[in-house]
C-alpha positions as CSV (number, residue, x, y, z in Angstrom):
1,X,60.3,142.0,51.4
2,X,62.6,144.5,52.4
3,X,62.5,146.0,56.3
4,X,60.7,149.0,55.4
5,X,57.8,147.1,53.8
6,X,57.9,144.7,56.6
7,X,57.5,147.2,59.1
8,X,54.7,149.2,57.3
9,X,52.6,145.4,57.0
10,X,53.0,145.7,60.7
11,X,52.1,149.1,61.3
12,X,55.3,150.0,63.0
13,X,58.5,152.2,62.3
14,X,61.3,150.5,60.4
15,X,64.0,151.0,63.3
16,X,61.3,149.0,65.1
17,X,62.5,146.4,63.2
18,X,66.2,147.3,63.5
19,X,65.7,147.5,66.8
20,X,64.3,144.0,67.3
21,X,67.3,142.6,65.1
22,X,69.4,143.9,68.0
23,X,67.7,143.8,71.2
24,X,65.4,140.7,70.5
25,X,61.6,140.5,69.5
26,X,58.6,141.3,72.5
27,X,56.3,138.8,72.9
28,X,53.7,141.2,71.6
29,X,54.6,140.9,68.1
30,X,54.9,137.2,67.6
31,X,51.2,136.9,66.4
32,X,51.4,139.9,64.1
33,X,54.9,138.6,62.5
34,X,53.4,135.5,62.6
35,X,50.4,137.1,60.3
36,X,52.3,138.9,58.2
37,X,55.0,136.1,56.9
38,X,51.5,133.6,56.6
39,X,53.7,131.3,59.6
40,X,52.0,129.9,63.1
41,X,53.9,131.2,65.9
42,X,55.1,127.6,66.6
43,X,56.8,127.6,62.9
44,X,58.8,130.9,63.8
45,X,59.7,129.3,67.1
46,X,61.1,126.2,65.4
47,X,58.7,124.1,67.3
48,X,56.9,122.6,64.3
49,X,58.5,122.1,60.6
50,X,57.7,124.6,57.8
51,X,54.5,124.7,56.0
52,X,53.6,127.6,54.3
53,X,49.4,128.4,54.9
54,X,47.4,130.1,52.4
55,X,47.3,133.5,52.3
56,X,46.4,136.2,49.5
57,X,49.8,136.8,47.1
58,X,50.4,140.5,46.1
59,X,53.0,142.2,44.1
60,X,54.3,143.5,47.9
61,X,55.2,139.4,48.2
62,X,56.5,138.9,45.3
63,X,57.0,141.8,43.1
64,X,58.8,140.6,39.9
65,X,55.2,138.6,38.2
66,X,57.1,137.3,34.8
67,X,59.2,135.6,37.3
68,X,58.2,132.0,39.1
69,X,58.7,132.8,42.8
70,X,58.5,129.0,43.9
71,X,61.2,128.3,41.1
72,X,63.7,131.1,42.7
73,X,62.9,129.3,46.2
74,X,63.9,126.2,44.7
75,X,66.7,127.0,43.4
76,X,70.3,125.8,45.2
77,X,72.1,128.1,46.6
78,X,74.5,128.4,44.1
79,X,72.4,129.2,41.0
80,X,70.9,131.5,43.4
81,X,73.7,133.3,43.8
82,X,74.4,133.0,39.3
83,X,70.9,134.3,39.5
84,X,71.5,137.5,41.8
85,X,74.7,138.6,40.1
86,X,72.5,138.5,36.6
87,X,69.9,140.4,38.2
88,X,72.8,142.8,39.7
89,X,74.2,142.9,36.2
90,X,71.3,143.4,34.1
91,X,69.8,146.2,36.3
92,X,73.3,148.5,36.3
93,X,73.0,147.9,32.3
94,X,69.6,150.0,32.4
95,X,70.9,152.5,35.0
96,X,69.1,150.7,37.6
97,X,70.5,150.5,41.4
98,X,69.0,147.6,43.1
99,X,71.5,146.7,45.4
100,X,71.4,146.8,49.3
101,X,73.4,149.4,50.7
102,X,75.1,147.3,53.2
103,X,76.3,144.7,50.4
């Protein structure tokens, strides 16, 4: 999910976001963050380890459906990176520009 997305499932301005990457989250949006990435407060905090709750899966999660999300998780971080560049790759063969801006 990219920032913009992120900030419209919360109902705030993307340099909301930018700003809290900065300048620190307010305690008023822990909850709602919380909500949004399907986390408990305590698992954001690092108080607890990571387990993911249930929540409903939309193409806004997890856009690309021929494509196993929990097997891209899974992957190390070096086929990850063999699997970005053939995305990267494949995409600027169709004329596509899927690349962040500030890669």
């Amino acid at each position: 999910m990219n920032q913009s997305a992120f900030a419209a499932r919360l109902g705030v301005l993307p340099q909301h976001v930018t700003n809290w990457k900065s300048r620190g989250l307010p305690a008023e949006q822990y909850q709602p963050i919380a909500e949004a990435l399907g986390r408990s407060i305590d698992e954001l905090l690092g108080r607890t380890p990571e387990t993911k709750t249930p929540r409903v899966k939309s193409n806004a999660d997890w856009p690309l459906l021929s494509i196993d999300e929990s097997k891209v998780r899974a992957l190390s971080d070096f086929h990850r990176v063999q699997l970005e560049a053939a995305i990267l790759i494949a995409a600027g063969q169709v004329g596509l520009d899927v690349k962040k801006k500030n890669s």
